[in-house]
N, C-alpha and C positions, 0 to 999 in steps of 0.2 A: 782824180784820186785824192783822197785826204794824202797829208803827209805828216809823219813821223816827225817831233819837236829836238831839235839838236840844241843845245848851248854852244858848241864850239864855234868861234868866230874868230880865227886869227888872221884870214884876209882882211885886206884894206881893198876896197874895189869902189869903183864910182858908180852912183845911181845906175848908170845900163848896163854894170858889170857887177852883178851880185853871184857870190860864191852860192855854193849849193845848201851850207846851211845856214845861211843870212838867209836864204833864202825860207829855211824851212821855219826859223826861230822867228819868221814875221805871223805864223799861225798858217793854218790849214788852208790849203789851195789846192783848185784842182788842175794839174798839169796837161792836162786839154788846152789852156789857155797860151795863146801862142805867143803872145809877148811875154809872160813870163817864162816860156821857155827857152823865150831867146834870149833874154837876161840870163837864164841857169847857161846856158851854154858861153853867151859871150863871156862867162865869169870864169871859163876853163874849168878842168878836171881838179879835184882834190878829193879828199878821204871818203869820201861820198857823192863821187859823180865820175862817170866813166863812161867816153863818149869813142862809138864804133863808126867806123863808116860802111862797113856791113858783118854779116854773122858769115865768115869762112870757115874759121876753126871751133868747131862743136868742145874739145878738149880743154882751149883756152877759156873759152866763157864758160864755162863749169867751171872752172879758176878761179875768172874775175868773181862767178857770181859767192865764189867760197870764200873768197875774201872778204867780199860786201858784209856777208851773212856771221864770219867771223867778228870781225870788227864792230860794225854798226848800226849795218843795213847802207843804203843809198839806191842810188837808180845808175841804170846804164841808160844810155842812148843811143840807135843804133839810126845811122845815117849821117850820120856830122863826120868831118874831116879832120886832119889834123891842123889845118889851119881856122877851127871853127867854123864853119861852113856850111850851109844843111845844105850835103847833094840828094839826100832823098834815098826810100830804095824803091828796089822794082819792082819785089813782088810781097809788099809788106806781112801781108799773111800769112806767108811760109814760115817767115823770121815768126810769129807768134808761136805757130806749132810746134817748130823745133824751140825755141825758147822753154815752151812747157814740158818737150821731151825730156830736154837736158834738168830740167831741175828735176821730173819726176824719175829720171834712170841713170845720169849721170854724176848725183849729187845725193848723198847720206848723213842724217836723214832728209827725203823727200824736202823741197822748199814749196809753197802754194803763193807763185810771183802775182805782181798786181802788173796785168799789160795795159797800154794805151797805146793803140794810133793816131798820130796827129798829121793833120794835112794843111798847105798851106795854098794860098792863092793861085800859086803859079805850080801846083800841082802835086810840088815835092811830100813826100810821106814820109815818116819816120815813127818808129818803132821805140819807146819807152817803157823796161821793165824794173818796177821796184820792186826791192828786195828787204823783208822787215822776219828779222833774227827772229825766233823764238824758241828754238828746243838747239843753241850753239851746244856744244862743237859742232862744225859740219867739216865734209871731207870728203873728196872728190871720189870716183872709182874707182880710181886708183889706190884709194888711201892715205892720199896727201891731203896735209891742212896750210889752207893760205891764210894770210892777214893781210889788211889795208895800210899801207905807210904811203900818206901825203897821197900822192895820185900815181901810186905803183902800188903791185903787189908782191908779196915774197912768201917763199914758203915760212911755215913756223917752227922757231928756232928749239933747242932741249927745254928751256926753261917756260917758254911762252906756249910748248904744245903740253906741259904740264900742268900749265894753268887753265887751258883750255881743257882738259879732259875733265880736274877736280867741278869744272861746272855738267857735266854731263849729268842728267838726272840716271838715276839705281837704272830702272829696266832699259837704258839705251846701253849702258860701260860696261856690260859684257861683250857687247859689240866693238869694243873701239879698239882699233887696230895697232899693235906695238911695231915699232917702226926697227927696233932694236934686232926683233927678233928673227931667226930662218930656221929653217927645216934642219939644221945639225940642231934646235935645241930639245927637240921631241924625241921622247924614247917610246923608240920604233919597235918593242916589245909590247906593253902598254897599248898603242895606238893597233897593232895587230892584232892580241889578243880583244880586243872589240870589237874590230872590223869581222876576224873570224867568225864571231858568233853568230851573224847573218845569215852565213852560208851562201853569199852573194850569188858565188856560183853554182853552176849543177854538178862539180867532180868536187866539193867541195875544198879547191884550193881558189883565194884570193891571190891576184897582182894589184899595188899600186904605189901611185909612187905618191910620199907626202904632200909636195905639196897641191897637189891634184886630189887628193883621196881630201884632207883638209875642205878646202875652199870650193869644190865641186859635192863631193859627197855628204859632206856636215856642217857647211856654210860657216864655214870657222876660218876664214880667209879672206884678204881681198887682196884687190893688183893683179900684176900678169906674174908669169913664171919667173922674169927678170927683177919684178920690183915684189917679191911675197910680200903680204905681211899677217900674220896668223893672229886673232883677236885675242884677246883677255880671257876668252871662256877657254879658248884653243889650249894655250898656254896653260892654264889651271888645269884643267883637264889630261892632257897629255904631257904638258910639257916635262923633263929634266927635273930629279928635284934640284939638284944644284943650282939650275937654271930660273926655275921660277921665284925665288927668293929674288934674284937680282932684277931678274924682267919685271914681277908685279910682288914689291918688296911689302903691300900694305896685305897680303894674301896669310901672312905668316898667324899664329895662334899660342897662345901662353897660357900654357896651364899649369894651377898651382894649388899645391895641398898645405892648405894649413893648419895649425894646431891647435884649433879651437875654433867657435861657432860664426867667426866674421872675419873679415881681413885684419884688424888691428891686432889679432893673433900672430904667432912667431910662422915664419915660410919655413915648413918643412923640405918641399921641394919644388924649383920652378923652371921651368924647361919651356923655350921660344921652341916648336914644333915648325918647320919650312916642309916643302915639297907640293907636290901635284896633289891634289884632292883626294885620290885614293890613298898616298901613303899616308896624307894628314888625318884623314878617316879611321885609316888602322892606330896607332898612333896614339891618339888620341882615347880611342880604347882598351887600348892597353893602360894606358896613363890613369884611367878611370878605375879601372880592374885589379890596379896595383893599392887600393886603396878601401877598395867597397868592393861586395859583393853585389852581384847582378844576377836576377832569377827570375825565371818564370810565374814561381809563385811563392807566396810568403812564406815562408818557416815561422814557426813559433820560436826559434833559439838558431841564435848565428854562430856558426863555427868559431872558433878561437885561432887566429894566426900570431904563433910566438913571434914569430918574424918581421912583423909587422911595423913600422917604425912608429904609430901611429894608432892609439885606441880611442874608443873604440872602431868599427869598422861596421860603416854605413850598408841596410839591407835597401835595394833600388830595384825594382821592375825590369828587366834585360832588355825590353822590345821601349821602352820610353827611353830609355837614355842612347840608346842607337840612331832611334830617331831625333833626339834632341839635336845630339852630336851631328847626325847629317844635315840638319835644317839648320845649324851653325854656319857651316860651312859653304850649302850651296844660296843661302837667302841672305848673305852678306851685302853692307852698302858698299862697294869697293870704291865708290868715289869718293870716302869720306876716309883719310888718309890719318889721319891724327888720332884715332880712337880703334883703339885693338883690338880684334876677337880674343874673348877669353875663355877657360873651364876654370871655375874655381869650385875644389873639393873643401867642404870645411866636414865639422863634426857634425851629424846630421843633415847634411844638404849641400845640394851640388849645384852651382847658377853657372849659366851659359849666358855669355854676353857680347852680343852683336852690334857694331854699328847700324845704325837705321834711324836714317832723317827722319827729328818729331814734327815738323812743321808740313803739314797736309797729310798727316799719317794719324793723329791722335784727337778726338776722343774716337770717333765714331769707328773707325778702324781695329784700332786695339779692342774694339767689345765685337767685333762681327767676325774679326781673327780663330777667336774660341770657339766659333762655331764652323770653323774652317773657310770662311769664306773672306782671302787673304787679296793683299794686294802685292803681288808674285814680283819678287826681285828675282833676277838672271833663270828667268824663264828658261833657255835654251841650255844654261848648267847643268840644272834641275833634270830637266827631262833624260840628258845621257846620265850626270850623273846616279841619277834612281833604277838606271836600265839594268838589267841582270848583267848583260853582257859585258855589262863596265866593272864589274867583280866587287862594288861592296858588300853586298849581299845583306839589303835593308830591309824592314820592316817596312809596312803599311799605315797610313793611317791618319799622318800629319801631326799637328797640334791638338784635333780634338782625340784623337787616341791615347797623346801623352796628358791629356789634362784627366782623362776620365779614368784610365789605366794605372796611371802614378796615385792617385785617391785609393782609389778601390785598393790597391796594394802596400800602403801605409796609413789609409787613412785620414792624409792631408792632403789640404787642398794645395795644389800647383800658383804660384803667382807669377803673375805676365804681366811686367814695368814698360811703360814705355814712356824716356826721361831723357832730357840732356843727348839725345842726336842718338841714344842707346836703344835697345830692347831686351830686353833682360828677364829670362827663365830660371825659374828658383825650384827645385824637384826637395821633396824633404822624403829622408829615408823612413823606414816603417821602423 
């Protein structure tokens, strides 16, 4: 098997005792090669070598292999002893299939390991699986994330599973599971009124119980009943609003009305909106509403609001800015933590602005967007979020309905930026 190039070399070993990445930084080798295997192993375990004397526990080596994959990648080996030793196994084979069970069932996302058998003169076999990181964070079934230190592993501590998640690419971190979170943070009014809507039942009354209903019914969970842990879509969706500010603090949205045609204008009003997606959804229309007029169809003359803090007062398409406002909310990059959702109301025009990594997103993307055909962040939001039963009660249409709707109804054309880790919708009033 080729191997994966390391710089790290903090052992000092003698020619017959080369560490695993002295080993891998002398260039590509296939480890079929039984004298260099026996060099990797006389060399002992460290950050990237992990040596079994057989596969027993299925739950551990979905551990070790989470840590390899956290870390750095490396190789296990499975037949060597504690004392360094190939005693060989017995039924090599087995150890491969379960190998690829566990990485493909017991480990998220899926790993695709590289296996080798190596057999030696006097019979002995041994089982060798690399493991080469590429879509990290990974995390066992449980939900747990391990890391490699020296030739142990450890779970990952507050500060190190937050670094690990900010590397998670958009369509996986809806999926990643909050360790913080249980079943007191979901409001169980919310999470019923959804459930209801199904009619699961024939007398139409629903039983369940969260965290069952969660992680069984809507794959918004993982772990056993003792170790919950409910995902990021879970949590935005259902969860508390008090609650989701503090569990997924980058979810929050700021919208602001100001006094004139750009931001270097004076802040009339600006308000951090928190909570679950539905109340952020309401919310945030109201916020809109407090400012502009929203209609169906265009008036030739806009009503006059004494009231109003703020003239004059923007005419907007009702069904484009519902939907703008929802595709704010559910096509967020949430792993990009430094860069806020915003609504910003000026005079004449309203820009919604989204995190969303430029880099493998823009040109080609941003021009095939317009015609609806997107590259879907939190898929699995989306889908309840848009459901009837989830009570926003949105519009149809996406993007190409807000580009071609918003024109037809003022006139102007719509602009769609995508700059600086941002995506950014500009609506001008008629």
């Amino acid at each position: 098997m080729a191997r994966r190039k390391f710089r790290h070399s903090q052992r000092k070993n003698s020619p017959g005792q080369r560490s695993y990445q002295e080993y891998l930084s002398n260039g590509p080798a296939p480890i079929t090669n039984r004298t260099e295997l026996l060099r990797l192993i006389n060399g002992g375990e460290d950050t990237y070598l992990e040596l079994k004397v057989k596969l027993s526990n299925p739950e551990r080596i979905a551990q070790e292999i989470v840590a390899l994959a956290n870390t750095a990648g490396g190789t296990i080996i499975f037949g060597v002893n504690d004392q360094l030793r190939v005693e060989g196994l017995r039924d090599p084979n087995s150890v491969q299939t379960e190998l690829i069970r566990i990485c493909r069932e017991e480990i998220f996302p899926p790993i695709t390991p590289f296996i080798d058998t190596i057999a030696f003169d006097n019979g002995n076999r041994v089982v060798a699986v690399e493991i080469r990181p590429k879509h990290r964070p990974y995390r066992t079934s449980e939900g747990k994330f391990f890391l490699r230190v020296g030739a142990e592993k450890r779970e990952a501590g507050r500060e190190e599973l937050s670094d690990l998640l900010d590397e998670a690419r958009p369509l996986s971190y809806e999926n990643v599971p909050i360790p913080a979170a249980t079943d007191d943070d979901f409001d169980d009014a919310l999470l019923w009124s959804f459930a209801k809507g199904f009619e699961l039942n024939s007398n139409g009354h629903q039983s369940y119980e969260t965290k069952t209903f969660l992680k069984n019914d809507l794959l918004l969970a993982v772990g056993s009943p003792e170790n919950f842990m409910p995902t990021v879509a879970a949590v935005l969706l259902f969860g508390k609003n008090e609650r989701v500010s503090k569990l997924v603090p980058q979810s929050r949205v700021v919208a602001v009305r100001y006094a004139g045609k750009d931001d270097t204008a004076e802040v009339v009003e600006r308000v951090i909106f928190s909570g679950n997606l539905l109340t952020l959804n309401d919310r945030l229309n109201e916020f809109v509403e407090r400012y502009c007029d929203l209609r169906k169809f265009k008036s030739k003359r806009s009503p006059t609001v004494e009231d109003s803090p703020v003239n004059p007062r923007g005419n907007y398409h009702i069904y484009s800015i519902r939907e703008a406002i929802a595709n704010l909310l559910t096509h967020r990059d949430l792993a990009i933590r430094d860069i806020e959702s915003r609504v910003s109301v000026f005079d004449g025009a309203i820009e919604f602005t989204n995190p969303r990594r430029t880099n493998g997103f823009v040109p080609p993307a941003s021009k095939a967007i317009k015609f609806g055909i997107t590259q879907r962040i939190n898929p699995q939001i989306a889908s309840i979020f848009l459901r009837r039963e989830y009570g926003a009660k949105l519009p149809q249409g996406g993007l190409p309905m807000i580009l071609k709707q918003s024109q037809i109804f003022s006139g102007k054309r719509v602009e769609v930026l995508t700059r600086s880790d941002q995506f950014q919708l500009r609506i001008c009033s008629s």
